[in-house]
N, C-alpha and C positions, 0 to 999 in steps of 0.2 A: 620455421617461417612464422614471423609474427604478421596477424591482423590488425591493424591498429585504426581501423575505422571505429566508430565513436558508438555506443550502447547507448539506444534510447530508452529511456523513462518517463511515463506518462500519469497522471492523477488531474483529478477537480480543481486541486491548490495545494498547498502546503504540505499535506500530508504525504505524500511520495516522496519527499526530500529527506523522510525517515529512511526511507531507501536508497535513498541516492546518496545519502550521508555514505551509507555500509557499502553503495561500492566504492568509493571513492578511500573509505579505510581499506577495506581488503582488497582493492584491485586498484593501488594507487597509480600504475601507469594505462589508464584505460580514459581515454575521453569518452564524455557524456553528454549529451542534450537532452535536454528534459522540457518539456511541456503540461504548462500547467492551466489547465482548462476553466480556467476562474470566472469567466463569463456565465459559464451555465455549471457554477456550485451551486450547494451540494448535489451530485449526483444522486444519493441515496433519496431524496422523495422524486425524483422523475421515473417515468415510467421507461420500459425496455427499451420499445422503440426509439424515446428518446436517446437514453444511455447508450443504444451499437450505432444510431446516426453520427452522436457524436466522436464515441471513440474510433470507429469505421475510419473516419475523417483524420482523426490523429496518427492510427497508423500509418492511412498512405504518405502524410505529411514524413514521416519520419523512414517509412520505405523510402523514399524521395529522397532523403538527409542521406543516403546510404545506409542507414543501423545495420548493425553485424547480429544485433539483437533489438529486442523491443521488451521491456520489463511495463508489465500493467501491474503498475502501484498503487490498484485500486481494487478495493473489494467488491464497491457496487459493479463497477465494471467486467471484474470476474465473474462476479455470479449472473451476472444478465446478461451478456455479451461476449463470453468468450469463444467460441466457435467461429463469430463471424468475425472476429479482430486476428481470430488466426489466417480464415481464408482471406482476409484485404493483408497479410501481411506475404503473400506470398510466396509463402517457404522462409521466411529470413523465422531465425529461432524465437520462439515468443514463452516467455517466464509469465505465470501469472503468480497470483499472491495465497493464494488459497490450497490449491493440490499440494504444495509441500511443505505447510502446517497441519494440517490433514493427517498426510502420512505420518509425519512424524509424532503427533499425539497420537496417533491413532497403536502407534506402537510401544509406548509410554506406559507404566501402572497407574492408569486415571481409571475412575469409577463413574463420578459424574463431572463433566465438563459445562462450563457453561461460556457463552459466545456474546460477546455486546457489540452490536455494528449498527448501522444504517437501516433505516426499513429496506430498500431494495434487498440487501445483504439479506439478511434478515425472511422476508418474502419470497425468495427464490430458495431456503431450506439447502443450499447449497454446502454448509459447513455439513451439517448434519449428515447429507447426501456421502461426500467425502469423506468423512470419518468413519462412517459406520461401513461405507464400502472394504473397508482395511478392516475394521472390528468391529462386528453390530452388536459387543457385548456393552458398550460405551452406552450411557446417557446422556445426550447433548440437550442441554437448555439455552436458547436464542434467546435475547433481549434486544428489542432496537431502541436505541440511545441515539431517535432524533435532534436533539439542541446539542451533543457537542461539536457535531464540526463547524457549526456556525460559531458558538463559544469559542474555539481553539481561531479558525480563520479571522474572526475579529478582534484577536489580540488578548481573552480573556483566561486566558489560561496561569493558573498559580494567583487566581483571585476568588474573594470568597462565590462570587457568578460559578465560578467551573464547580466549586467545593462543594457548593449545595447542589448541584444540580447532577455530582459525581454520588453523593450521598442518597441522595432522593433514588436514585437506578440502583447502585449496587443495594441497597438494600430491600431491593422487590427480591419477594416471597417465590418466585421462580428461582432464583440464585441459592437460596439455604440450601448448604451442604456440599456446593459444590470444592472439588480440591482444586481444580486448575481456571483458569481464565484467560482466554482468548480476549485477544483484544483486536474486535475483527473488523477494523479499518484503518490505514496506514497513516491516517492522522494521531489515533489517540497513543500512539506510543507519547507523543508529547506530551499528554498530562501521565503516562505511568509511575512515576514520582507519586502524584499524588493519587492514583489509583492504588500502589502496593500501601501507602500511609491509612489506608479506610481498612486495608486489607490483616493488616500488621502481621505479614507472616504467616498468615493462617492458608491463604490461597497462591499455587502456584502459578504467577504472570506469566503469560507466551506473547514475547513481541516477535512478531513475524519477521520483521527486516530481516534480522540475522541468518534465520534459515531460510528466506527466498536468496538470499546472496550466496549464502552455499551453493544453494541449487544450478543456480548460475555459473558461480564458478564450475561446477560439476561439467555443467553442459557445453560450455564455454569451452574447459579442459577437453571432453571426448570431442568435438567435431574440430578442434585445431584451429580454435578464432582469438585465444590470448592474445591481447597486444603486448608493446612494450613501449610506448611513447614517453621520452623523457620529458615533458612537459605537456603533460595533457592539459585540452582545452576544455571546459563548463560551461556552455551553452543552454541559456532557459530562455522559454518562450514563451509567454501569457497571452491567452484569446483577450483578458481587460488586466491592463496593469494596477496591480495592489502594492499600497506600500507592507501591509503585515509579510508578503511572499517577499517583498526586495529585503526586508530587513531580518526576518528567516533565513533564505538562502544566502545572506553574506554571513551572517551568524555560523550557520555550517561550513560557509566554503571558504568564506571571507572575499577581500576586495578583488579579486583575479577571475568572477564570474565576469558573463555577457550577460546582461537582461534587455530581453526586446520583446514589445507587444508585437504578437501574429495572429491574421483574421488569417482564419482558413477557409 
């Protein structure tokens, strides 16, 4: 028996479409609706309250859509918010982005890791919390890398703006020595190109998308909600419409999305 109602995805902008890319590779018969909360980016400098008002709001929207799931493509939102985006979501299954990067480094041969995200991210010590929950022999070192998601969301990415400003962060004196690197908000996968080029080899990259879509699939597969849609549909909804997300999401998905602004 297939499921073939539609897997929500939610984030501030752009950056969740790193996720939504990967399901839409490995679950290519699964429709998707995504919600990209661009009105009130970036999340990462608002405070709690703010971040579960909002996401609060995007679940129910997306309970409402029917989701079979709900994928939080966001890291500020994980780490400040995720408890009560479970309880608004009602029982329908909810992936966040964080528990299963976590695990998985957590069970890795890393010495010292280090984590660059958002101050919310960042503020709420929730990688650290996660990792060391699995192995508290680990070294976790946080960096918050406020200017790149405004960089990346305003089109600046693979310009010398993002170079220096990738340059100026990876090379604080918190980072020396570390082997591996988190890249811990669903935007910066976008510049990882030029994050592994500062890095050359010497530090191993973890972009999450990949292992939250496992995860997914994981869960997806044990509770019997695979679809099989031979034509799945792409569904985005913007709280303020941006051309950098229209011109992003046709990039990834190309010309067969829906985009429509929604005030919630």
């Amino acid at each position: 028996m297939n499921d073939n109602r539609p897997i929500g995805v939610f984030d501030s902008g752009v950056g969740g479409l790193t996720v939504a890319k990967e399901i839409k590779r490995l679950l290519p018969h699964e429709n998707i609706i995504y919600f990209g909360d661009t009105k009130h980016l970036p999340y990462g400098e608002k405070s709690k309250e703010a971040i579960t008002k909002f996401t609060t709001e995007i679940t129910d929207f997306l309970v409402k859509q029917d989701c079979k799931a709900i994928v939080v493509a966001c890291n500020s939102a994980t780490s400040n918010s995720i408890d009560e985006i479970k309880q608004a979501a009602n029982g329908t299954l909810v992936i966040d982005v964080i528990s299963p990067v976590a695990k998985k480094v957590a069970y890795e041969l890393h010495q010292k890791i280090g984590v660059i995200a958002t101050k919310a991210t960042v503020n709420s010590n929730a990688y650290k919390k996660f990792i060391r929950k699995y192995n508290r022999h680990i070294q976790v070192i946080q960096l918050a890398t406020p200017l790149l998601v405004p960089i990346i969301e305003e089109g600046f990415r693979n310009t010398p703006v993002s170079k220096h400003a990738l340059e100026s962060y990876l090379s604080n004196k918190k980072l020396e020595d570390i082997d591996t690197l988190i890249l811990g908000c669903t935007h910066y996968p976008l510049i990882e190109k030029e994050v592994q080029s500062i890095f050359q080899g010497r530090v191993k990259v973890v972009n999450s998308a990949l292992i939250v879509v496992n995860e997914l699939i994981h869960e997806l597969e044990k509770s019997n909600l695979l679809g099989n849609t031979k034509n799945p549909t792409y569904h985005f909804y913007l709280s303020d419409y941006t051309e950098n997300f229209a011109k992003t999401a046709k990039l990834f998905f190309g010309k067969s999305i829906l985009l429509e602004e929604k005030q919630l």
